[in-house]
VOGU-3710 file (C-alpha; in Angstrom, 3 decimals, decimal comma):
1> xxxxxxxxxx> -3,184/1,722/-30,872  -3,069/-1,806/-29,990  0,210/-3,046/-28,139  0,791/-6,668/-27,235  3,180/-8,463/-24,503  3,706/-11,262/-22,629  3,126/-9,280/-19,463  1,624/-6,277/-17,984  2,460/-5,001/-14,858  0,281/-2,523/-13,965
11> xxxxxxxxxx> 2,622/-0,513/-11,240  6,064/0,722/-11,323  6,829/0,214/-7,534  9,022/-2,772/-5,378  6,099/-5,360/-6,534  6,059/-4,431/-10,087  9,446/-4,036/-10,714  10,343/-7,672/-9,365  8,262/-9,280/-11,277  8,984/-7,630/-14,352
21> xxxxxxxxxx> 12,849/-8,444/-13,985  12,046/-11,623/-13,066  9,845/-12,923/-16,050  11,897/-10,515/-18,199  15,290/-12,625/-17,007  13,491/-15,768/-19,090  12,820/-14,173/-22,110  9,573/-12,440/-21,696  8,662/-9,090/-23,409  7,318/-7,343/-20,609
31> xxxxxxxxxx> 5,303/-3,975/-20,147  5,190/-1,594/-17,157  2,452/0,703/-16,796  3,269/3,892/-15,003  0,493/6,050/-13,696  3,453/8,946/-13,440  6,578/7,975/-13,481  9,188/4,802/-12,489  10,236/6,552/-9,324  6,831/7,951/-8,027
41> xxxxxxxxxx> 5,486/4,844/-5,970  4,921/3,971/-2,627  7,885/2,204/-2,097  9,895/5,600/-2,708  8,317/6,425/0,169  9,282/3,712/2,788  11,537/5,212/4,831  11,595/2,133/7,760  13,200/-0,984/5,980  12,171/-4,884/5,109
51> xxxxxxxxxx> 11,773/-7,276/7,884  14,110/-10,611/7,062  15,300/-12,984/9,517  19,424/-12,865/9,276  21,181/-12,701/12,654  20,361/-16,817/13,563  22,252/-16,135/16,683  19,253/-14,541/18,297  16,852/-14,801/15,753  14,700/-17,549/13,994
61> xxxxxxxxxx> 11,521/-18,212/11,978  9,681/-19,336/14,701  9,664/-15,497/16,304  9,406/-14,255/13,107  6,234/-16,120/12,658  4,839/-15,477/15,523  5,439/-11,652/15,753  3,405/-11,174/12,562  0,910/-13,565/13,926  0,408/-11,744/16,898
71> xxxxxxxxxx> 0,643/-8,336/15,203  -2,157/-9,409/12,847  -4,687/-10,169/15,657  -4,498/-14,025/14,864  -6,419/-13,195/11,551  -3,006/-13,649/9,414  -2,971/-16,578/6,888  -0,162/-19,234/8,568  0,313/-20,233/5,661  1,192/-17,072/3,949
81> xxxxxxxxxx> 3,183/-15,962/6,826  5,180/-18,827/6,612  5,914/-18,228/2,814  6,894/-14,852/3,290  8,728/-15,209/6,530  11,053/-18,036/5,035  11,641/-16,880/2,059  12,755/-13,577/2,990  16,516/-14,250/3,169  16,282/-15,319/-0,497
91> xxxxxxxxxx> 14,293/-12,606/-1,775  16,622/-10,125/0,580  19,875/-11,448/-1,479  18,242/-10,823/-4,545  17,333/-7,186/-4,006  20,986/-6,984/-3,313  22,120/-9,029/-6,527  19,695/-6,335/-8,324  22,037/-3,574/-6,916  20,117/-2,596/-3,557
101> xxxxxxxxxx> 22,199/-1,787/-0,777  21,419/-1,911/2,840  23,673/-0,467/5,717  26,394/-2,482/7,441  28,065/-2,409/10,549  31,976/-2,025/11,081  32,023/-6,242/10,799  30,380/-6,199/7,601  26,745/-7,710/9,409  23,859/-5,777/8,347
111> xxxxxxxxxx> 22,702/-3,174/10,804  19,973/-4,263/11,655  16,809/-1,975/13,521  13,835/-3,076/15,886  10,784/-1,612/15,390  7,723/-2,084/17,080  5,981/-5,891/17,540  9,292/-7,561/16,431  10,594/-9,637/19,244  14,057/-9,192/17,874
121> xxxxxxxxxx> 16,506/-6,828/15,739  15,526/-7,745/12,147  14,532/-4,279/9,872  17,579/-4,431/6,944  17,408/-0,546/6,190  18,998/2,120/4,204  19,744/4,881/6,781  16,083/6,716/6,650  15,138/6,241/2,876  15,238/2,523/2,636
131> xxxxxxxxxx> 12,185/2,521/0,051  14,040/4,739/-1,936  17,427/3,192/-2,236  15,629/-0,127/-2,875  13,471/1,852/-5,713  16,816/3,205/-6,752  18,245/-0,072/-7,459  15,169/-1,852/-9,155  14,769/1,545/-11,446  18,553/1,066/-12,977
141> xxxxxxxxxx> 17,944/-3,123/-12,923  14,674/-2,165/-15,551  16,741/-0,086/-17,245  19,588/-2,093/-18,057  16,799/-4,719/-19,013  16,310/-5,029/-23,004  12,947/-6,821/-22,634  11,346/-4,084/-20,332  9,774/-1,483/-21,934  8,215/1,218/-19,483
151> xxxxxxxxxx> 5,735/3,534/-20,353  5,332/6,637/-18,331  2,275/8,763/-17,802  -0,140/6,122/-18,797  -3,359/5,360/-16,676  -4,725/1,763/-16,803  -9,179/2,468/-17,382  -9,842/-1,021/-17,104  -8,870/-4,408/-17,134  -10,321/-6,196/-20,162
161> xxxxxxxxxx> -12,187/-9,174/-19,954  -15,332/-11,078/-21,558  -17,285/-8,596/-20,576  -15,874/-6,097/-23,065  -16,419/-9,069/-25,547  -20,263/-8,888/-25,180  -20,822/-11,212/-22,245  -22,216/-10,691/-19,372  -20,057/-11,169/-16,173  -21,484/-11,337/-12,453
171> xxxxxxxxxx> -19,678/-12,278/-9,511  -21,430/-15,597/-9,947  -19,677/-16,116/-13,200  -16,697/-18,972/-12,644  -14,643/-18,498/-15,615  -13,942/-14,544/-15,987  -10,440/-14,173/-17,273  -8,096/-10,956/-18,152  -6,992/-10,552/-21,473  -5,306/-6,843/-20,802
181> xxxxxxxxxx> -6,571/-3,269/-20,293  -7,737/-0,176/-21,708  -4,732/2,516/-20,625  -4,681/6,077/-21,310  -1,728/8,142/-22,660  -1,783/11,190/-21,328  0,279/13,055/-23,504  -2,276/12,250/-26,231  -5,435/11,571/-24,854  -5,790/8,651/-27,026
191> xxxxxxxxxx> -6,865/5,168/-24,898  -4,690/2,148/-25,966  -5,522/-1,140/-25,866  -2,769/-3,273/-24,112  -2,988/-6,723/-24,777  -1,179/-9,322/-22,391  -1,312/-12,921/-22,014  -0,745/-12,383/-18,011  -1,324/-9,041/-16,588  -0,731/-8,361/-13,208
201> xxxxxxxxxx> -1,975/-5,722/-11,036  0,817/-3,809/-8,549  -0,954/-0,544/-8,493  -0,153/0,415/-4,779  -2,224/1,624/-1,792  -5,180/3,912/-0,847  -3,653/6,292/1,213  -5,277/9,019/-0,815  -8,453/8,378/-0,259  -7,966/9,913/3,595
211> xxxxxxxxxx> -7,525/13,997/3,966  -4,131/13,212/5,676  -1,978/10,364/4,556  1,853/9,352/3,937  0,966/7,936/0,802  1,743/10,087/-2,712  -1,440/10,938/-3,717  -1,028/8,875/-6,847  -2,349/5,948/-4,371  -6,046/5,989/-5,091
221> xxxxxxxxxx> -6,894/2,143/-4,928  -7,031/2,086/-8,971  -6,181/-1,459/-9,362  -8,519/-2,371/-6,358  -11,011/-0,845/-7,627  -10,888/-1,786/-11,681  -10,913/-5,772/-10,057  -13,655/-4,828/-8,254  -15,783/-3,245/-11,374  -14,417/-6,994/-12,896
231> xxxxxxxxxx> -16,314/-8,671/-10,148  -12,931/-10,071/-8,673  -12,489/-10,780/-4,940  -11,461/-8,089/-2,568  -11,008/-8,923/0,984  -10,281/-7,287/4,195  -10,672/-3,481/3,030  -11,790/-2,476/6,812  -7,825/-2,887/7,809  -6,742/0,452/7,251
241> xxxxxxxxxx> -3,576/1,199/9,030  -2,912/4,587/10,174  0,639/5,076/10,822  1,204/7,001/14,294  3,386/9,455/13,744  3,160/11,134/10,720  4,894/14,722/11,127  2,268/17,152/12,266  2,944/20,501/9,313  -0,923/21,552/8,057
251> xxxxxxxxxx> -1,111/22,014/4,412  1,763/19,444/3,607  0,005/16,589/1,633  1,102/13,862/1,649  2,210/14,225/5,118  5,926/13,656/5,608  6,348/9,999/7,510  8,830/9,852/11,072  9,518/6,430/10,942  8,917/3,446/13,607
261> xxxxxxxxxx> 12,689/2,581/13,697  12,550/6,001/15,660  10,421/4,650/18,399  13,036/1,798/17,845  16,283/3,749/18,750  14,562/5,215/21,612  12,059/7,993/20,831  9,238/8,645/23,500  5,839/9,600/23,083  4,450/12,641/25,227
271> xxxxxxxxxx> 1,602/14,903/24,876  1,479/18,442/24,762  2,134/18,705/28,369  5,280/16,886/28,259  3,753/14,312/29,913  4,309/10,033/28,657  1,116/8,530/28,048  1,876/5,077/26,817  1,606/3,402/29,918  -2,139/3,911/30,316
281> xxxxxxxxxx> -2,768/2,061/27,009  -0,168/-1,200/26,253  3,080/-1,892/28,745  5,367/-2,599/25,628  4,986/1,755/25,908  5,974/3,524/22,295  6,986/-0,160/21,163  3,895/-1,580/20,870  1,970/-2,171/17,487  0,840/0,996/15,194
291> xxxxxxxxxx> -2,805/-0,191/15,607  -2,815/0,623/19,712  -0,260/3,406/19,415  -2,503/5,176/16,827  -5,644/4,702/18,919  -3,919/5,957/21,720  -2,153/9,232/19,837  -6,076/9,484/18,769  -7,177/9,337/22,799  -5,192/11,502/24,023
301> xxxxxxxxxx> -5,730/14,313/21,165  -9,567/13,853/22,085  -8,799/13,910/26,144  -6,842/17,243/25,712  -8,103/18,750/22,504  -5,370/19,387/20,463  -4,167/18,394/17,058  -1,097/16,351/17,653  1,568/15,115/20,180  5,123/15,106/20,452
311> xxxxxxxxxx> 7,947/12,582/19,853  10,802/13,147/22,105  14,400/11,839/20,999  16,422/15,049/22,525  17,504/12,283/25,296  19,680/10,456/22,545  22,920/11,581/21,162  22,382/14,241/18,790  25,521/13,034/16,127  24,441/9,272/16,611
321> xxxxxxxxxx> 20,394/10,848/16,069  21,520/12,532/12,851  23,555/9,610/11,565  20,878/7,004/12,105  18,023/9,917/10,333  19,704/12,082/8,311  16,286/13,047/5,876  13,985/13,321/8,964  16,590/15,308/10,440  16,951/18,084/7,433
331> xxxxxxxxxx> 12,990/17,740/6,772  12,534/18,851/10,292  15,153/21,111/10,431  14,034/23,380/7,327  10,165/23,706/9,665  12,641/25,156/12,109  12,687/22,048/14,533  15,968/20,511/15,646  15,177/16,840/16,546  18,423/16,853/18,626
341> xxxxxxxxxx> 17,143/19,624/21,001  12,874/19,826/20,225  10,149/17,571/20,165  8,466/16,551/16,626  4,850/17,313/16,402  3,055/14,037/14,988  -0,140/13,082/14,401  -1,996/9,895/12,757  -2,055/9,325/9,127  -3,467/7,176/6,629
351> xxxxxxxxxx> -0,321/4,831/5,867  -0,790/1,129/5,036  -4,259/-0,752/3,134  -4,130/-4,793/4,520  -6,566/-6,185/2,472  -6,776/-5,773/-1,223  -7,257/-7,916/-4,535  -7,615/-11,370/-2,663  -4,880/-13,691/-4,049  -3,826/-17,580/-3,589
361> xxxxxxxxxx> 0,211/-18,364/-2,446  1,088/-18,238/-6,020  -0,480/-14,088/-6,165  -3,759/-15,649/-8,344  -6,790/-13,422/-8,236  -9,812/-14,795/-8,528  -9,969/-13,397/-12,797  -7,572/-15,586/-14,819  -4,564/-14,782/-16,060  -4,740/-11,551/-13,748
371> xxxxxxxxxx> -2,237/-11,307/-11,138  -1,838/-8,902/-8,111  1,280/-7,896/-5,839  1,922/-5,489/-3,250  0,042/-3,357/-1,183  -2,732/-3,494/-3,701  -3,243/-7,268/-2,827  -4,700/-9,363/0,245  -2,371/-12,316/0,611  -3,594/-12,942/4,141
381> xxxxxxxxxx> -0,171/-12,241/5,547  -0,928/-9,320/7,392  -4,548/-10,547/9,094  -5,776/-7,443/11,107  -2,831/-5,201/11,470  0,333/-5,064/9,078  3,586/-5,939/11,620  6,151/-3,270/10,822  8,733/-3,355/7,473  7,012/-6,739/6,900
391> xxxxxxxxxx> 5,304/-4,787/3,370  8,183/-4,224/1,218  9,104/-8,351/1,705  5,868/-9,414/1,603  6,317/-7,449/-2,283  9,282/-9,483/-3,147  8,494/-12,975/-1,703  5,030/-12,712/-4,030  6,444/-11,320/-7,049  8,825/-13,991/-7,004
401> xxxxxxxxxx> 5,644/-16,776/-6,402  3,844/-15,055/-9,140  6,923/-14,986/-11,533  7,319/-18,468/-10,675  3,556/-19,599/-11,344  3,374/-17,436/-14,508  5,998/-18,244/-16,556  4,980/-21,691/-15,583  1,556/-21,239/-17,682  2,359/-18,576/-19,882
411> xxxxxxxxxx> 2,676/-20,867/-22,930  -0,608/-21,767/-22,374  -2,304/-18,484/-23,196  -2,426/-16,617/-26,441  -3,508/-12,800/-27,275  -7,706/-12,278/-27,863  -7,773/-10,614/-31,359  -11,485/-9,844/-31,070  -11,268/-7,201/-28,193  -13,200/-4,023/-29,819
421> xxxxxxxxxx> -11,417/-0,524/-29,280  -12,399/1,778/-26,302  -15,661/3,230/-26,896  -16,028/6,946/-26,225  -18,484/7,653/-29,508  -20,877/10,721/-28,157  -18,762/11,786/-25,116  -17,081/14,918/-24,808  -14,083/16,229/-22,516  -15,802/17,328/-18,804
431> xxxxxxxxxx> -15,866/21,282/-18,943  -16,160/21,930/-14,901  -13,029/20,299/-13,327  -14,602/21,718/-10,184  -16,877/18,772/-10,094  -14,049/16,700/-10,224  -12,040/18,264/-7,477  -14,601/19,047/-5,051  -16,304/15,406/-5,446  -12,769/14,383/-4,271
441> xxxxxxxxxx> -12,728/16,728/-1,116  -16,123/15,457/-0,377  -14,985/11,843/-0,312  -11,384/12,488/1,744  -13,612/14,649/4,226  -16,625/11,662/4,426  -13,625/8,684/4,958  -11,337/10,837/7,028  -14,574/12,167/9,437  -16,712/8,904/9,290
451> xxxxxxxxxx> -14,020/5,590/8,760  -11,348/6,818/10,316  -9,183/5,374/13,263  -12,132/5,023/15,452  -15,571/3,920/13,889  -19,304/3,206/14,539  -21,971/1,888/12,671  -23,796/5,194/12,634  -20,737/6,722/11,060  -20,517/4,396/8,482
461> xxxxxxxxxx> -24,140/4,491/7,142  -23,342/7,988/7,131  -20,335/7,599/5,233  -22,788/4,908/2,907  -25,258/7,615/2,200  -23,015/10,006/0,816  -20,581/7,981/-1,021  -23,442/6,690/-2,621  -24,724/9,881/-3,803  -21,186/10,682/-5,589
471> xxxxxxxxxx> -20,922/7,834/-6,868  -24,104/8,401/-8,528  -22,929/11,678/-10,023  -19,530/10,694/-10,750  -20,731/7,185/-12,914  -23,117/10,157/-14,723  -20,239/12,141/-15,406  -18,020/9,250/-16,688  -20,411/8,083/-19,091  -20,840/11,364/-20,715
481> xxxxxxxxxx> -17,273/12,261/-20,622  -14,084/11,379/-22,347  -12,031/9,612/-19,669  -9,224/12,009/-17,926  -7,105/10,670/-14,982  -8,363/12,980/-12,598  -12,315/11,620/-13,292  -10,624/8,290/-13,232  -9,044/8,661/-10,148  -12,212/10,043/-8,753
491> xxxxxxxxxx> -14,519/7,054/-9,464  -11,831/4,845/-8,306  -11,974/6,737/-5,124  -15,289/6,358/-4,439  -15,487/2,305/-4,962  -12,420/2,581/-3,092  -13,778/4,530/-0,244  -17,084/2,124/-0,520  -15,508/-1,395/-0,081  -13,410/0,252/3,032
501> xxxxxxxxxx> -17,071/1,294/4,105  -19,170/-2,306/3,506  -16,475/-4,221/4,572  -15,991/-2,266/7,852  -19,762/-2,833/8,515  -19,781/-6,041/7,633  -17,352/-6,743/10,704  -19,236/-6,929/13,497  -16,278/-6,990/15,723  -12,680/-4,572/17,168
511> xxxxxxxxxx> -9,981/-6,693/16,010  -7,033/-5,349/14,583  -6,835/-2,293/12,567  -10,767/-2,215/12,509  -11,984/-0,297/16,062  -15,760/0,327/16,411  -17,423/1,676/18,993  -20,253/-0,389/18,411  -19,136/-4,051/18,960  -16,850/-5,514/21,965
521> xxxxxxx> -13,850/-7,290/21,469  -13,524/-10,808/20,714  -11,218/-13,213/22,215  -8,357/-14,543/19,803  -6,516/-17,237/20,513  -3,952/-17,881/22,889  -0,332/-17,340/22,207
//
């Protein structure tokens, strides 16, 4: 079947969704792709909040700025950081317009939260489940919208573009432009053709790609990966960042996120002895930015050996500890731990992907007509090391550039009638899902043991020669077989897991997220 729209978002989370409303509000028929479902995305997820200055008695762009600079290792864009930081307050009242709602104080001021590498109180949050209330609000804004339609349990193949007309495309190529993509239905197995005039990618993170991650494991770089296949610029893969505390329950995948804005309100970090240990590796102590508190949470599990630390908030008071964390509260309470009176078990997990689809300040790619948002993009805002709740309004502020840009050129475009229909003549469904699933184990054991928090180049030709053999089996496989999501998935794995790889390699430095064992540090500019 052959569908055509103005748009297509590829993504149902806070980047997608904006967007959509946004170019839907002027007229345009707009489609959403969901891999699952509207309300299974990353955002969903974000328990922390969105970084916005608003309290201009203490607070100012300037700081703002600079955190994030700082934070990124002085590899952050300026000039994206400066876009995102200033238009946050807009962006902010919009979420709100849309129906999001953020908690207040007794004055009616937002309650605002510090978390680690801000200079000042500036996380706008929704008790512990911001990402969910904000997902919440967009869900029943696309809803209500008559020129959104959403399509659930549909997996974008890949993009379409001249290369699907008979051309040949290289990276060298200067004109390769998007015209749509190839999407599954699930339900039937048939594989659609969606044809767009802009399409725009908001297909999420990586997370899954590592053994342990916070990330639903829908997040398997699919829209990072079908770019790449395009021969579309992807930057900055190597900044994986591992979020520090992660709550430490083997078997639970994804692993169940304790939020920064608990190191915020006062938690401390101790290991298994009881003992604080943040003083031996950055004086701003459980405050300091996830990059060096990871690497540290990973030190001190090598020193002693063991599989996790604690974080200790029995010292706070246990009604204002429940108020302020009411779902990390009951999560930890049905695993038999009492915040109020024990110490959470936490570990490192695979959290947040920097880099991504390289875009311009207007969320360009480097295909035409092809857009990308969200975590699946590389505006340059976070350089080396995303600075904390700066994600979710990094989302907005580029949907809202990309809406903008868009609908400016949209009349300029018009639907390709001569794309051809997916080709699967001669293939047949796979008959051993085992190859499927333990190719997948393989690559979450190779990225997990070999690119992980703390890397070498020795690991990562490691981690080269045996991605490289399943990726060779896996392309076999997909030729011969009718696409699924789960062999989909799998492939996009592997390039995934690849360009985290050759990118991490290619940086012959430690600087931000990236730490090798290999290569000192180099000196970054002064504050």
């Amino acid at each position: 079947m052959i569908y055509k729209y103005d748009y297509l978002v590829i993504g149902s989370g806070i980047a997608g969704m904006s967007f959509a409303l946004k170019v839907a509000r002027a007229g345009g028929k707009v489609a959403i792709i969901c891999k699952a479902t509207l309300e299974e995305a990353n955002t969903n997820f974000a328990q922390g909040g969105v970084a916005s200055v608003t309290n201009l008695e203490v607070d100012d762009f300037d700081k703002h700025i600079h955190d994030t600079m700082v934070a990124g290792d002085w590899l952050s864009d300026p000039a994206a950081v400066e876009q995102v930081v200033k238009n946050a307050p807009e962006q902010i009242a919009e979420l709100i317009n849309w129906g999001v709602e953020f908690d207040r104080n007794s004055d009616g001021e937002f309650d605002l939260h510090r978390e680690g590498g801000h200079s000042e109180f500036r996380i706008l949050h929704h008790a512990d489940n911001t990402g969910a209330e904000i997902q919440r609000g967009l869900i029943e804004a696309v809803k209500r919208n008559p020129n959104i339609d959403v399509f659930d349990h549909r997996f974008a193949i890949e993009i379409i573009t001249q290369h699907h007309l008979g051309k040949v495309v290289t990276r060298r190529t200067p004109d390769i432009t998007c015209y749509g993509a190839y999407v599954l239905d699930e339900e039937t197995g048939a594989i659609d053709t969606y044809l767009a005039k802009v399409t725009v990618m908001a297909t999420g993170g990586v997370g899954a790609v590592y053994t342990t991650t916070t990330n639903p494991l829908v997040s398997t770089g699919d829209g990072i990966a079908m770019v790449y296949r395009a021969k579309g610029d992807v930057a900055d893969m190597e900044f994986i960042q591992f979020h520090p505390t992660a709550l430490y329950h083997p078997g639970d995948r994804p692993s169940f996120l304790i939020t920064e804005a608990m190191r915020g309100y006062g938690a401390v970090l101790k290991n298994l002895n009881g003992e604080e240990f943040m003083h031996r590796y950055d004086p701003r102590l459980s405050l300091a930015p996830r990059d060096i508190v990871a690497r540290a949470i990973d030190s001190e599990m090598k020193l002693h050996g063991h599989d996790h630390v604690y974080l200790d908030v029995t010292h706070k008071d246990a009604e204002e500890t429940r108020r302020h964390f009411p779902n990390i509260y009951e999560k930890c309470l049905s695993l038999g731990i009492d915040i109020t009176k024990d110490m959470i078990p936490v570990a490192p997990a695979a959290h947040y992907l920097c880099g991504g689809i390289k875009v311009d300040l207007n969320g360009c790619s480097s295909i035409s007509r092809l857009y990308a948002i969200g975590e699946c993009s590389c505006t340059g805002l976070h350089g080396g090391n995303r600075l904390a709740s700066n994600s979710l309004i990094e989302a907005v502020v580029y949907a809202d550039a990309a809406a903008r840009h868009a609908l400016a050129h949209v009349g300029e475009y018009d639907f390709r009638n001569d794309v051809p229909e997916w080709d699967d003549h001669g293939t047949a469904h796979p008959e051993e899902m085992v190859l499927i699933t333990q190719s997948e184990k393989e690559v979450n054991q190779i990225m997990s043991y070999y690119v992980g928090i703390v890397r070498s180049d020795l690991r990562l030709r490691r981690a080269w020669n045996r991605l490289d053999i399943l990726y060779q089996e896996t392309e076999a496989l997909f030729r011969q077989s009718k696409p699924t999501r789960q062999l989909c998935e799998l492939r996009n794995l592997i390039n995934t897991g690849y360009l985290i790889m050759r990118q991490a390699l290619e940086r012959k430095e430690s600087r931000g997220l990236h730490y090798t064992v290999d290569y000192p540090r180099k000196n970054t500019p002064a504050e």
